[in-house]
N, CA and C atoms of all chains as a GROMACS GRO file, in nm:
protein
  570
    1UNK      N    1   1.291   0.742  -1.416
    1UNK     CA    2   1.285   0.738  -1.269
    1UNK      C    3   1.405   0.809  -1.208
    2UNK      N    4   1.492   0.857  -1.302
    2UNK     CA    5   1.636   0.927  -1.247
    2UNK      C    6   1.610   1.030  -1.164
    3UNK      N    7   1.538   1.108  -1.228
    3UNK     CA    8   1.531   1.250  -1.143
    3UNK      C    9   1.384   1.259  -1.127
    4UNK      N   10   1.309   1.265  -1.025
    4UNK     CA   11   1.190   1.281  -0.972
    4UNK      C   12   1.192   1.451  -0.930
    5UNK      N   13   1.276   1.487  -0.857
    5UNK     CA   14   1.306   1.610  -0.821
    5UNK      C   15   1.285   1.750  -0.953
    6UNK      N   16   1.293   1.664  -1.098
    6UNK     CA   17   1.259   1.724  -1.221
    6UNK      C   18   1.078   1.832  -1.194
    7UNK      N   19   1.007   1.743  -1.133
    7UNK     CA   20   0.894   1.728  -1.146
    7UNK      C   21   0.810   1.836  -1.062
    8UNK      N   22   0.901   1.892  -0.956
    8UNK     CA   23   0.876   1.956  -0.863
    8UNK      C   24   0.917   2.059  -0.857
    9UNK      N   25   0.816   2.166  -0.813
    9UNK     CA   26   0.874   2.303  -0.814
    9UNK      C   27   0.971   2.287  -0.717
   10UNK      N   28   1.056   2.417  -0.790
   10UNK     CA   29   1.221   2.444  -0.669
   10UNK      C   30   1.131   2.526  -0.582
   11UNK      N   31   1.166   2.494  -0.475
   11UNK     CA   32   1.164   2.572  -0.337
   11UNK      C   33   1.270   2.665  -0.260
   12UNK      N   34   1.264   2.756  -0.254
   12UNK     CA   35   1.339   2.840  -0.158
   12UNK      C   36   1.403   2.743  -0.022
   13UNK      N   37   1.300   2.674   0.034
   13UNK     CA   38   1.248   2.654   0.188
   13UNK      C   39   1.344   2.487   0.118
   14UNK      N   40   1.436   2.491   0.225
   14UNK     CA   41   1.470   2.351   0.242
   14UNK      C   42   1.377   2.233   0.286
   15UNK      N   43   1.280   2.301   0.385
   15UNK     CA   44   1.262   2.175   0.438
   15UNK      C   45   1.099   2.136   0.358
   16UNK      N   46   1.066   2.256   0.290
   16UNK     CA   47   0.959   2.216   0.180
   16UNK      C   48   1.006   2.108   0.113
   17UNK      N   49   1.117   2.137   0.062
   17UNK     CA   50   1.173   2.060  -0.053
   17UNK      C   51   1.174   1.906   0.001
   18UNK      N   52   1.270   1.897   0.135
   18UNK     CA   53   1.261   1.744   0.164
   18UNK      C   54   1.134   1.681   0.234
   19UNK      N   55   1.056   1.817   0.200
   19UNK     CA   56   0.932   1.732   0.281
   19UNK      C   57   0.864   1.686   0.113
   20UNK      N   58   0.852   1.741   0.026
   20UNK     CA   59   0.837   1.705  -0.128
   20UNK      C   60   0.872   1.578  -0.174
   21UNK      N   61   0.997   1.627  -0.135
   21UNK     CA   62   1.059   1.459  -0.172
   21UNK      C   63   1.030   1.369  -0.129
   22UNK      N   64   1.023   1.343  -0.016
   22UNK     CA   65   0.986   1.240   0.083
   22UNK      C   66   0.864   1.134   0.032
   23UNK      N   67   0.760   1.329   0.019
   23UNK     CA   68   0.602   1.270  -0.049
   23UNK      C   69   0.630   1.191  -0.207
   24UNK      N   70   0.704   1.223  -0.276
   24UNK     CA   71   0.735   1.171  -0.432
   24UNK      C   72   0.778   1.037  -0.433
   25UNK      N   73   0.916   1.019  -0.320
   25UNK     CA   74   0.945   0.896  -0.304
   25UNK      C   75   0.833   0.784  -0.282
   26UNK      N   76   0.745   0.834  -0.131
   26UNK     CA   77   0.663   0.740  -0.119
   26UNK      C   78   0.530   0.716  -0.200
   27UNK      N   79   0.512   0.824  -0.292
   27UNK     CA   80   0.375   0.779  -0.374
   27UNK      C   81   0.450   0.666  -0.469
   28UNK      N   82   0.568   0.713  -0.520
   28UNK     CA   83   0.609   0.605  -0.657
   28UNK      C   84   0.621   0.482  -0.573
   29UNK      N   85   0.678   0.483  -0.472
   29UNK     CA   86   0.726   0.320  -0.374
   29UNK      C   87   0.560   0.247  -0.380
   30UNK      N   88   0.437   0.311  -0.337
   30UNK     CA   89   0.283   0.288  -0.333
   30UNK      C   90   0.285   0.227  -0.500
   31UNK      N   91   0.311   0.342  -0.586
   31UNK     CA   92   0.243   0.286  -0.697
   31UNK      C   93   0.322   0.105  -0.758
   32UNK      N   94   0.483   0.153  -0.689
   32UNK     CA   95   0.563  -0.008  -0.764
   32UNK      C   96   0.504  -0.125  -0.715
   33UNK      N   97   0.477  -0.101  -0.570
   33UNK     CA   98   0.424  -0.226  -0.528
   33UNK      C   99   0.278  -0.250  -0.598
   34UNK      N  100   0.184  -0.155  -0.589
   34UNK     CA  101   0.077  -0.184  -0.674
   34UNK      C  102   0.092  -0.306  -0.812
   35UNK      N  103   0.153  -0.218  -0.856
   35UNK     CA  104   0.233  -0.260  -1.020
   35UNK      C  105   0.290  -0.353  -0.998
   36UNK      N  106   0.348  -0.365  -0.914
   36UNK     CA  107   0.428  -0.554  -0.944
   36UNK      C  108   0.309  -0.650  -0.874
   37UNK      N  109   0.226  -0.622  -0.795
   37UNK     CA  110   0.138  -0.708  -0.741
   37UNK      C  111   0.010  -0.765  -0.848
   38UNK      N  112  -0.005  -0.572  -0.995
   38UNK     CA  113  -0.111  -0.653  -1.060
   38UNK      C  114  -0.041  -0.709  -1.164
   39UNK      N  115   0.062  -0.682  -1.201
   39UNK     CA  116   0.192  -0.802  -1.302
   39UNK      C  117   0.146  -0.944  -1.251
   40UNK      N  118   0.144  -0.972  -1.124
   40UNK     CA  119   0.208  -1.116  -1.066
   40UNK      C  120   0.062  -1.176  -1.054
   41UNK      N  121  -0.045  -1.108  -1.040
   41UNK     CA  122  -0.141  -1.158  -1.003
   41UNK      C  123  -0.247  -1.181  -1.182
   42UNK      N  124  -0.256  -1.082  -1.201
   42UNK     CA  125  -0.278  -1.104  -1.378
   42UNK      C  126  -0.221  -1.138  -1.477
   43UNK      N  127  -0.113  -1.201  -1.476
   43UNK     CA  128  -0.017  -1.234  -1.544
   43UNK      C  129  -0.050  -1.409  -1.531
   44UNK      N  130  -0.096  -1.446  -1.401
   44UNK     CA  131  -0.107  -1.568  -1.343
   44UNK      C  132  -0.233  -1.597  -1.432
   45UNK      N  133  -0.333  -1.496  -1.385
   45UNK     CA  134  -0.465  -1.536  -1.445
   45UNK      C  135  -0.509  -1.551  -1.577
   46UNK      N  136  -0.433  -1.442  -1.675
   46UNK     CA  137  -0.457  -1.432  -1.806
   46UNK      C  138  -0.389  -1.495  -1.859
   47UNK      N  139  -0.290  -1.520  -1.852
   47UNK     CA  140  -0.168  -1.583  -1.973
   47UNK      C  141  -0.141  -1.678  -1.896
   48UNK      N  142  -0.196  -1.808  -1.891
   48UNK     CA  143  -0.176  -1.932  -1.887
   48UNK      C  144  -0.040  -1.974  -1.937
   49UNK      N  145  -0.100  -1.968  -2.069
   49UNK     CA  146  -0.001  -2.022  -2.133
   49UNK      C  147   0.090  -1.937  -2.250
   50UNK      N  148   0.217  -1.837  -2.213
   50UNK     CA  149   0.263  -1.775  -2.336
   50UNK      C  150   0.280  -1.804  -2.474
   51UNK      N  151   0.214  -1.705  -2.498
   51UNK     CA  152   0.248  -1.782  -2.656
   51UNK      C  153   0.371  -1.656  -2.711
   52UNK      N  154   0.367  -1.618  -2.807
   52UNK     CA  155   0.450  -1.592  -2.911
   52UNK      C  156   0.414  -1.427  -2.856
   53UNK      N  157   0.297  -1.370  -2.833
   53UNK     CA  158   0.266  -1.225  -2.849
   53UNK      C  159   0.188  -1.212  -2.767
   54UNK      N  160   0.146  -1.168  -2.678
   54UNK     CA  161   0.008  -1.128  -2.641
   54UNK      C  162  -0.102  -1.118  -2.707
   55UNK      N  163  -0.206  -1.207  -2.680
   55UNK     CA  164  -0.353  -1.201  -2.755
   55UNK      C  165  -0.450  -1.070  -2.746
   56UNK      N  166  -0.544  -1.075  -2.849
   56UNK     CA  167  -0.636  -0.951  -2.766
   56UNK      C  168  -0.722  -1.004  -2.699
   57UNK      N  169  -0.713  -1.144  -2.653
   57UNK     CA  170  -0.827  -1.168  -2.545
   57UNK      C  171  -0.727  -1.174  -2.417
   58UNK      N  172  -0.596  -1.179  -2.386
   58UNK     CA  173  -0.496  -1.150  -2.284
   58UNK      C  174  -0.472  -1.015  -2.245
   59UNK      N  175  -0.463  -0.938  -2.351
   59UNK     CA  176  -0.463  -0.816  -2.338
   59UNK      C  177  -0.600  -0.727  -2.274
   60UNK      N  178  -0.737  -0.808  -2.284
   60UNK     CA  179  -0.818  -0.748  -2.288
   60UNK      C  180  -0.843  -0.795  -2.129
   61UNK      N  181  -0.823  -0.911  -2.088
   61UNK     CA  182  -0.827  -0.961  -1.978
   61UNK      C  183  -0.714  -0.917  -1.854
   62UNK      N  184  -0.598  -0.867  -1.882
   62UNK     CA  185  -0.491  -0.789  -1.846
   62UNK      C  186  -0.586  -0.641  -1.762
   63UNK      N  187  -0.669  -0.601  -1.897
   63UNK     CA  188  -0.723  -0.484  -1.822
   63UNK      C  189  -0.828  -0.491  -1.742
   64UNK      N  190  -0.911  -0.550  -1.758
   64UNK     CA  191  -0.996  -0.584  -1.654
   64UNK      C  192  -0.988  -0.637  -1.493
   65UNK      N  193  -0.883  -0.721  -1.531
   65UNK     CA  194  -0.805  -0.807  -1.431
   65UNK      C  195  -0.752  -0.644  -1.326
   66UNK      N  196  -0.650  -0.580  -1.435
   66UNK     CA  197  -0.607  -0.477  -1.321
   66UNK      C  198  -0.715  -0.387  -1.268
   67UNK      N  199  -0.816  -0.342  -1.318
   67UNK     CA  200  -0.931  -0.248  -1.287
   67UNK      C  201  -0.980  -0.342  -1.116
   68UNK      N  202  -1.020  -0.488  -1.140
   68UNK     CA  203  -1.059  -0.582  -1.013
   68UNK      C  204  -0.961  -0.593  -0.930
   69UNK      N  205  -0.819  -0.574  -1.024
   69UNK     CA  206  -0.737  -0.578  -0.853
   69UNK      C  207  -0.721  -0.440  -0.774
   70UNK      N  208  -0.692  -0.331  -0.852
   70UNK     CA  209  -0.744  -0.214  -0.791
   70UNK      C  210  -0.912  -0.195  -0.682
   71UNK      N  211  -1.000  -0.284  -0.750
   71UNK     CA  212  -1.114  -0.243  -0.646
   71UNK      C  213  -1.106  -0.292  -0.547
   72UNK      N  214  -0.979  -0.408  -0.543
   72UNK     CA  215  -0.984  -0.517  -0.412
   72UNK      C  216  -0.915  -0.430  -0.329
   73UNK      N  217  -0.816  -0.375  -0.393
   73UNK     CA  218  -0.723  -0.280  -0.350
   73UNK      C  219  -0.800  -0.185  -0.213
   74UNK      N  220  -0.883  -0.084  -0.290
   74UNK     CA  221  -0.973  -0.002  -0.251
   74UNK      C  222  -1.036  -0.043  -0.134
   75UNK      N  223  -1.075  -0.150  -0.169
   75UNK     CA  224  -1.192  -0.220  -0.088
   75UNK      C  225  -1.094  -0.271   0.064
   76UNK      N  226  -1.000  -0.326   0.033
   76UNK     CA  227  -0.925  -0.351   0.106
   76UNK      C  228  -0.870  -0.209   0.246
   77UNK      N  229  -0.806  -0.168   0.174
   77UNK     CA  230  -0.797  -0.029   0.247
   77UNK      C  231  -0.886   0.039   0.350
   78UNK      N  232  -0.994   0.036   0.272
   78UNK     CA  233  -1.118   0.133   0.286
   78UNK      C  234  -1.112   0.041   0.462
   79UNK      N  235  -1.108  -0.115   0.457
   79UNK     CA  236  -1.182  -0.196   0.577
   79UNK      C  237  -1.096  -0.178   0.636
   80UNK      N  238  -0.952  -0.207   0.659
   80UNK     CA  239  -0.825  -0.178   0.698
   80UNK      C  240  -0.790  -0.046   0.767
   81UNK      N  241  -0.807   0.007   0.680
   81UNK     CA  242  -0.812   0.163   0.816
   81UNK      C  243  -0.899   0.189   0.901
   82UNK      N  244  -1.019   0.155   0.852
   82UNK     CA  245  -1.109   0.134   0.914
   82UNK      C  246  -1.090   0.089   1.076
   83UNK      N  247  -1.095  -0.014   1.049
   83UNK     CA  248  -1.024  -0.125   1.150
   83UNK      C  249  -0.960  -0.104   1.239
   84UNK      N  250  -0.865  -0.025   1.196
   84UNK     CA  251  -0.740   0.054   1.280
   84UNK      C  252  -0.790   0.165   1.318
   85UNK      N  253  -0.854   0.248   1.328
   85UNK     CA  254  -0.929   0.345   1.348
   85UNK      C  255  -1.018   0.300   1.441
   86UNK      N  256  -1.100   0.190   1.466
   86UNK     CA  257  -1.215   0.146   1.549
   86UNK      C  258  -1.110   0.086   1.675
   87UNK      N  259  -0.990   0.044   1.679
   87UNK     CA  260  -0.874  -0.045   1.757
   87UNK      C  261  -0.813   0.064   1.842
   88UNK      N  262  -0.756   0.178   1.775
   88UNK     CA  263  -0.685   0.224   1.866
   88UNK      C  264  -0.770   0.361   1.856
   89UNK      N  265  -0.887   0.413   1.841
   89UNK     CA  266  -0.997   0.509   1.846
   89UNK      C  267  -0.940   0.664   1.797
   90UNK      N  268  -0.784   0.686   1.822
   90UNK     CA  269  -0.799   0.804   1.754
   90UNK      C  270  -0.656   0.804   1.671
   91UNK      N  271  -0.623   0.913   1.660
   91UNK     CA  272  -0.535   0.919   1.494
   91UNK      C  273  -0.525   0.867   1.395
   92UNK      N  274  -0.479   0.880   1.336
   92UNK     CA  275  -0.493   0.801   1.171
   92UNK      C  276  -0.592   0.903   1.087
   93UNK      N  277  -0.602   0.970   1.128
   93UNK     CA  278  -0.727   1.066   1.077
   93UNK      C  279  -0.724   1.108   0.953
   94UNK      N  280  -0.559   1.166   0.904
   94UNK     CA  281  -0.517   1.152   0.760
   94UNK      C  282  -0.515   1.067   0.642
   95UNK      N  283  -0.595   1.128   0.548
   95UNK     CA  284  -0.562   1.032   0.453
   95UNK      C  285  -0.449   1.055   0.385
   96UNK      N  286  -0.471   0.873   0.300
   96UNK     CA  287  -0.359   0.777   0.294
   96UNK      C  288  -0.291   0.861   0.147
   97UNK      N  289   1.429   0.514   0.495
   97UNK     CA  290   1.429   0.591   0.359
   97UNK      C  291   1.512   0.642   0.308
   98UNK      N  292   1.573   0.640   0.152
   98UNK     CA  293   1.624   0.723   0.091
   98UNK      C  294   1.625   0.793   0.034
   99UNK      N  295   1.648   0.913   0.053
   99UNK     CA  296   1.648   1.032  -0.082
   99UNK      C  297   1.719   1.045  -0.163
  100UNK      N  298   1.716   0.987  -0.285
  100UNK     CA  299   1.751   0.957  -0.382
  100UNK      C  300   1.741   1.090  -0.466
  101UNK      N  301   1.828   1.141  -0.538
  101UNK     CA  302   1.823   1.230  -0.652
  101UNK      C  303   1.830   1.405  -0.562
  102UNK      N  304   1.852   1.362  -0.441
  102UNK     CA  305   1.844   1.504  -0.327
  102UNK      C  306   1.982   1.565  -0.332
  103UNK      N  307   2.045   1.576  -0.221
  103UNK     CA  308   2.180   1.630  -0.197
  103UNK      C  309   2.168   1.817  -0.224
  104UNK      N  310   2.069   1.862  -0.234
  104UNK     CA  311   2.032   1.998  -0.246
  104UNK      C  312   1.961   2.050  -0.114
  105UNK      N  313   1.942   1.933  -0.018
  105UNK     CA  314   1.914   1.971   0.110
  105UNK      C  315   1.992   2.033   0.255
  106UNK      N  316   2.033   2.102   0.261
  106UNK     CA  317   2.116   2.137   0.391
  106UNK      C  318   2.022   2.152   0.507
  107UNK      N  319   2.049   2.041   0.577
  107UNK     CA  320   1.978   2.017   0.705
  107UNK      C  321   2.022   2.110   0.781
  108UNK      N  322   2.152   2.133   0.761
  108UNK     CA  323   2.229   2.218   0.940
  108UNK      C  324   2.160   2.367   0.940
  109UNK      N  325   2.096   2.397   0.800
  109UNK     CA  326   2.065   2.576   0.799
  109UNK      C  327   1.891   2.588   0.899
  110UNK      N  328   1.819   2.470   0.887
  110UNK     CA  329   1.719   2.427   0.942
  110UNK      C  330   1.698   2.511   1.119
  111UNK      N  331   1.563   2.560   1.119
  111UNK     CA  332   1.544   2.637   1.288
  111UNK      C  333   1.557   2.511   1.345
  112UNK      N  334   1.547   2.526   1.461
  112UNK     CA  335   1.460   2.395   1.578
  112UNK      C  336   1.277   2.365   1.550
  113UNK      N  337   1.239   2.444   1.512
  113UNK     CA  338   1.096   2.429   1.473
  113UNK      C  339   1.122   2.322   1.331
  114UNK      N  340   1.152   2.416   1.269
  114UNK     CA  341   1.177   2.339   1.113
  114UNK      C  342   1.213   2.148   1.169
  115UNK      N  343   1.323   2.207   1.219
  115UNK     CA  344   1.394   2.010   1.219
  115UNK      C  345   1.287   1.950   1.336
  116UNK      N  346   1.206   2.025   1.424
  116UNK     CA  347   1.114   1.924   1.494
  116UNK      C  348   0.981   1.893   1.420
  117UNK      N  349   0.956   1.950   1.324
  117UNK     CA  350   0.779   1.932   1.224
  117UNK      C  351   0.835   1.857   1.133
  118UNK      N  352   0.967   1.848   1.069
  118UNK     CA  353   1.062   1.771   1.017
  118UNK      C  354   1.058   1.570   1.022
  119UNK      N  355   1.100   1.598   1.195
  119UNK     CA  356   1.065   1.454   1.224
  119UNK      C  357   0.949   1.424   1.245
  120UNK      N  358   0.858   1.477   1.254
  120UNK     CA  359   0.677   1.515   1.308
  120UNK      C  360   0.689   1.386   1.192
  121UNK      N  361   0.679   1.484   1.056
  121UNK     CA  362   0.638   1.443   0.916
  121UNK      C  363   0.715   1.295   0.898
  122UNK      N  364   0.840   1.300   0.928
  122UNK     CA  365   0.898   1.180   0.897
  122UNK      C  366   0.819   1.030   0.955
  123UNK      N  367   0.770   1.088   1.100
  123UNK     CA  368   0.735   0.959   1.185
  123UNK      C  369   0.562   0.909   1.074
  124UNK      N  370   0.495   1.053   1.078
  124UNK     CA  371   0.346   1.017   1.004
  124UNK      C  372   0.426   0.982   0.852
  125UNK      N  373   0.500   1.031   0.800
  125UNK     CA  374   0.524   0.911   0.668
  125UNK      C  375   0.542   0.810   0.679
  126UNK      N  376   0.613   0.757   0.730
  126UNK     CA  377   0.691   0.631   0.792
  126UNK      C  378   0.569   0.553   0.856
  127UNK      N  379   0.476   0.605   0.890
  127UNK     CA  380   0.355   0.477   0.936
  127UNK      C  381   0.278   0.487   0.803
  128UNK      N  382   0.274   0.644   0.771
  128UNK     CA  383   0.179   0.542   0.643
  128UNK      C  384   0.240   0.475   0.510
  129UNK      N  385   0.306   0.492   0.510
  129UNK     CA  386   0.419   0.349   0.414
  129UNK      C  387   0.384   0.248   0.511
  130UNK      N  388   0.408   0.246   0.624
  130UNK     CA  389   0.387   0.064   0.671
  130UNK      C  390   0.207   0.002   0.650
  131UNK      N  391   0.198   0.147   0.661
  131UNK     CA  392  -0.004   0.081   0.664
  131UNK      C  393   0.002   0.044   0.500
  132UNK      N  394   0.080   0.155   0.404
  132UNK     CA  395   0.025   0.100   0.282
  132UNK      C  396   0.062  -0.067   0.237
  133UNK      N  397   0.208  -0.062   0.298
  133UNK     CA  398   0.291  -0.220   0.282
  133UNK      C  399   0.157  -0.319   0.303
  134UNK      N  400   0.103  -0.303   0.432
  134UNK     CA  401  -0.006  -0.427   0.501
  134UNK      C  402  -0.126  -0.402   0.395
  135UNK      N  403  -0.141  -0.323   0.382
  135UNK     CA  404  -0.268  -0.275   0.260
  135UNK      C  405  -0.233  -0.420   0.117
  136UNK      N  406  -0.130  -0.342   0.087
  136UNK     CA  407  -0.093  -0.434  -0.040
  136UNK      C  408  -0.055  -0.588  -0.011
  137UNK      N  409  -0.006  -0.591   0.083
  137UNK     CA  410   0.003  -0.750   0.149
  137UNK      C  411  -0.132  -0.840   0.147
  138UNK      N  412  -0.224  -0.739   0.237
  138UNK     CA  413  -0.347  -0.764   0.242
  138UNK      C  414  -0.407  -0.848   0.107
  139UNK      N  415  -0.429  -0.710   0.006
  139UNK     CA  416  -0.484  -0.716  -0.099
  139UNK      C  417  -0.451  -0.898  -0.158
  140UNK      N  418  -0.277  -0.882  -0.184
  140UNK     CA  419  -0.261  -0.988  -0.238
  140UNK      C  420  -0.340  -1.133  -0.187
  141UNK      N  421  -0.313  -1.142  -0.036
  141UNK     CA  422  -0.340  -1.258  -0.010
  141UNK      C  423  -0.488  -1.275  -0.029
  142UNK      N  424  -0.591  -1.160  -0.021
  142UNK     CA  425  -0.719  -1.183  -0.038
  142UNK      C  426  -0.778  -1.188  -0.152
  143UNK      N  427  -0.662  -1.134  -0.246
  143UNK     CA  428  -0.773  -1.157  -0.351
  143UNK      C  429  -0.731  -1.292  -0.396
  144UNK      N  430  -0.652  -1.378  -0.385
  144UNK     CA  431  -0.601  -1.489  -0.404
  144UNK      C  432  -0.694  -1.579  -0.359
  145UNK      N  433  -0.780  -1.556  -0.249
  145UNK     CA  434  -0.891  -1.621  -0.194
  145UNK      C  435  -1.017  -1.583  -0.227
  146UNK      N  436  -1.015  -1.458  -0.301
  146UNK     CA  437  -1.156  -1.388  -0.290
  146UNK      C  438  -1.189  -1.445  -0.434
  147UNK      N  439  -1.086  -1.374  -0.509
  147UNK     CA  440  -1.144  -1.390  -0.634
  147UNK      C  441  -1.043  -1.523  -0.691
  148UNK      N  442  -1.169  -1.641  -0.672
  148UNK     CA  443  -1.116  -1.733  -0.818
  148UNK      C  444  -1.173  -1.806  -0.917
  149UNK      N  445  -1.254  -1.745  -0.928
  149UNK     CA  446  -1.362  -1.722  -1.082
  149UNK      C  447  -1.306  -1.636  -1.182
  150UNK      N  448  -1.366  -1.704  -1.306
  150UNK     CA  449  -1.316  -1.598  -1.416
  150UNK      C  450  -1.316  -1.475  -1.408
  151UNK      N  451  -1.196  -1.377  -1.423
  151UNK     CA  452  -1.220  -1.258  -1.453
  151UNK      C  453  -1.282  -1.172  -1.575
  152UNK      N  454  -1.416  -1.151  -1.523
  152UNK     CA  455  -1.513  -1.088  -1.659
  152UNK      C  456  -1.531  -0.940  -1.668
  153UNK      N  457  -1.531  -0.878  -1.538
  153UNK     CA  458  -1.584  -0.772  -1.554
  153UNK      C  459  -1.463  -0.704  -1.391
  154UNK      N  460  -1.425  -0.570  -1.435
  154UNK     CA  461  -1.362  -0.475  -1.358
  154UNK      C  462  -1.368  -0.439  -1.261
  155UNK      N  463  -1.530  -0.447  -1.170
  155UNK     CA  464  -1.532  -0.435  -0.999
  155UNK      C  465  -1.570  -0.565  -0.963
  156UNK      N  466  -1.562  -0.541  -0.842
  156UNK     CA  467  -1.582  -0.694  -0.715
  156UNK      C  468  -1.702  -0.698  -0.742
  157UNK      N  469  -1.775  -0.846  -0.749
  157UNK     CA  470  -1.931  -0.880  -0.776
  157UNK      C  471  -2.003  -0.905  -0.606
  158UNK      N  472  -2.113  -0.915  -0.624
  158UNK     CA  473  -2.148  -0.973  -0.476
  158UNK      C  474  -2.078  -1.006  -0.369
  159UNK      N  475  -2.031  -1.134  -0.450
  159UNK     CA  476  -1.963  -1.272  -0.342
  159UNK      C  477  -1.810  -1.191  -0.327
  160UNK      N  478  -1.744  -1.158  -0.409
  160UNK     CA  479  -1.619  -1.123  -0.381
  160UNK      C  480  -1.590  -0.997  -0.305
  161UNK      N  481  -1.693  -0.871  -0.314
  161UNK     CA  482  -1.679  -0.777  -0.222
  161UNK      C  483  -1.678  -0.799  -0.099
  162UNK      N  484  -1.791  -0.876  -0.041
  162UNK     CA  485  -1.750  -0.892   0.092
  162UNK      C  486  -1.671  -0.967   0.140
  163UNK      N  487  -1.663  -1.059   0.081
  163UNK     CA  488  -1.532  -1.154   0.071
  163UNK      C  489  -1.371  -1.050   0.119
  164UNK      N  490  -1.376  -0.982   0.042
  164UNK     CA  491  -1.232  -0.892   0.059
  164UNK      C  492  -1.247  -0.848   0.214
  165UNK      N  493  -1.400  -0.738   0.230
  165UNK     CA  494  -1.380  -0.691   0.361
  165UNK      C  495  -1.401  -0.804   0.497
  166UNK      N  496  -1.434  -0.930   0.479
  166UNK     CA  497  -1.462  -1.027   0.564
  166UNK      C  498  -1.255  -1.068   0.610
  167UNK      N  499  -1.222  -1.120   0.477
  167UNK     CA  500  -1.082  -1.149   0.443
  167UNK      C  501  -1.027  -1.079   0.513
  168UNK      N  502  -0.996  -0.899   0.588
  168UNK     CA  503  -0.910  -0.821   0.632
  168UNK      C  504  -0.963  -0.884   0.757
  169UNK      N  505  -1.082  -0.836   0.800
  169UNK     CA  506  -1.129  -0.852   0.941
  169UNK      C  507  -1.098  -1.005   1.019
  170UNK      N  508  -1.114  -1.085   0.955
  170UNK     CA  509  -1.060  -1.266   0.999
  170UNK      C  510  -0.894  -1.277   0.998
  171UNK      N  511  -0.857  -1.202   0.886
  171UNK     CA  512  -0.705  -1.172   0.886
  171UNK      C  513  -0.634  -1.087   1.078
  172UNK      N  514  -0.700  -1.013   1.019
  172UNK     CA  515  -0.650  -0.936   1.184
  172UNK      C  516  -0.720  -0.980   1.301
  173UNK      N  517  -0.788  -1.033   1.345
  173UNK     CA  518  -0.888  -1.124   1.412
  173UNK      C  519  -0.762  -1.229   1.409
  174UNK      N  520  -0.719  -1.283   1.343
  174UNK     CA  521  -0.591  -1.394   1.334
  174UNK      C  522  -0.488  -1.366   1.392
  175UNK      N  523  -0.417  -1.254   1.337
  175UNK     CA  524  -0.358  -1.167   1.392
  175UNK      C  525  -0.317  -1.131   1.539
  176UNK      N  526  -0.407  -1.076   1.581
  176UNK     CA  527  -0.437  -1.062   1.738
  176UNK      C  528  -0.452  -1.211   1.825
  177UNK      N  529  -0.515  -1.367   1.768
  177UNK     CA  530  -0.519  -1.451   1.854
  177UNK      C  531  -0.371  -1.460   1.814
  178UNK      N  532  -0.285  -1.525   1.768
  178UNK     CA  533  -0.175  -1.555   1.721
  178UNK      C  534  -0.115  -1.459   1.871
  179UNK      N  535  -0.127  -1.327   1.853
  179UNK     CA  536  -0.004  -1.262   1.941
  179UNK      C  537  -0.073  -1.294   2.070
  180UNK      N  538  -0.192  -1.305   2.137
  180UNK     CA  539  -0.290  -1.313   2.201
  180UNK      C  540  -0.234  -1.462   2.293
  181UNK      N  541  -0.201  -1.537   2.181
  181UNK     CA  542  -0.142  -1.721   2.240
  181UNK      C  543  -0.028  -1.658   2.283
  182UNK      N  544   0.081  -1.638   2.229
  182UNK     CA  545   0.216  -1.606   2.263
  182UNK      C  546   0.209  -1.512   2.373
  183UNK      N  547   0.150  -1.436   2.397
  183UNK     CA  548   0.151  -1.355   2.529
  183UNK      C  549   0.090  -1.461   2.651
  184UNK      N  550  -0.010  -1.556   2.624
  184UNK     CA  551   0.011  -1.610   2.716
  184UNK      C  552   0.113  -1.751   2.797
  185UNK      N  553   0.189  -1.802   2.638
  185UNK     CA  554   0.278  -1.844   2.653
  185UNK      C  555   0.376  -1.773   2.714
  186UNK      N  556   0.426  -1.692   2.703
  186UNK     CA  557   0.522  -1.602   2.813
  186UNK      C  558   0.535  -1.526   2.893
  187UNK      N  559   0.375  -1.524   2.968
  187UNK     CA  560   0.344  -1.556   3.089
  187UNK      C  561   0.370  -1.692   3.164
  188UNK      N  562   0.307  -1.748   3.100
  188UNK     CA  563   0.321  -1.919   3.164
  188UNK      C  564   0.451  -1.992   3.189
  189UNK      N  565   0.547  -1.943   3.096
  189UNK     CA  566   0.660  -2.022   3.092
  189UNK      C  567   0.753  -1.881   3.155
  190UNK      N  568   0.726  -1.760   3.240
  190UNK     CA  569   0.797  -1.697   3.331
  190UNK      C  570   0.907  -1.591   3.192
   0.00000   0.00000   0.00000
């Protein structure tokens, strides 16, 4: 996570660049919260009780679990902008 | 926000165009980070309600799909009476 800036073409144009960055910062900030939300939420559901290792029925439930919290995710969004879009009738027009 | 791992930026060489599409971009990032924050807020609290049946299978079933999109809409519907009372509380009380 040190250097994100690795990842990205160099730009001539300064303000390409911090407009790059900006976008890099906020997709990874999107994806952590994702990621700690399906940790906390499947972690709850599958592994009751820790044992010693992860099972392959924890493990297997781990993935499924995250695939359903992603669709809630989706699903969520999808109504949510929505929403906001029908409230204040115009902008937001960009997607997320 | 921070830009982390930057310091290769020199703002001062920037036109007036540049530094005004500049903040343009900053303000539309800056809302959609807050929409995504409420997004994921969202999510959590609904699926906490939506889904609490075994997890068997990878998409939302029947009951829980609409469940999610019912969940946002009653959420913000909440939302709005909540600020909806307080506005008329401070009217009333001057």
């Amino acid at each position: 996570m040190a250097s994100l800036s690795a990842f990205q073409q160099p730009s001539a144009d300064p303000k390409t660049n911090l407009m790059n960055q900006v976008r890099q910062e906020a997709a990874v900030s999107n994806a952590r919260q994702l990621i700690e939300k399906i940790n906390e939420h499947c972690f709850e559901r599958c592994v009751p009780k820790p044992g010693s290792s992860l099972s392959s029925t924890e493990e297997k439930c781990f993935s499924t679990c995250m695939e359903k919290y992603m669709s809630g995710w989706n699903a969520v969004s999808r109504q949510y902008v929505a929403r906001l879009q029908r409230e204040s009738g115009s902008g937001l027009t960009t997607g997320l | 926000m921070s830009i982390s791992g930057g310091g290769n930026v020199d703002l001062t060489k920037l036109s007036e165009n540049d530094k005004q599409e500049l903040q343009h971009f900053v303000m539309m990032e800056s809302q959609k980070s807050q929409i995504q924050s409420a997004i994921h807020s969202l999510t959590d609290t609904c699926f906490r309600k939506c889904v609490s049946s075994k997890i068997s299978v990878g998409t939302l079933d029947k009951y829980e799909e609409p469940c999610m999109t019912n969940c946002v809409e009653r959420f913000m519907d909440a939302n709005k009476l909540v600020l909806g009372q307080l506005e008329k509380l401070r009217s009333t009380t001057g």
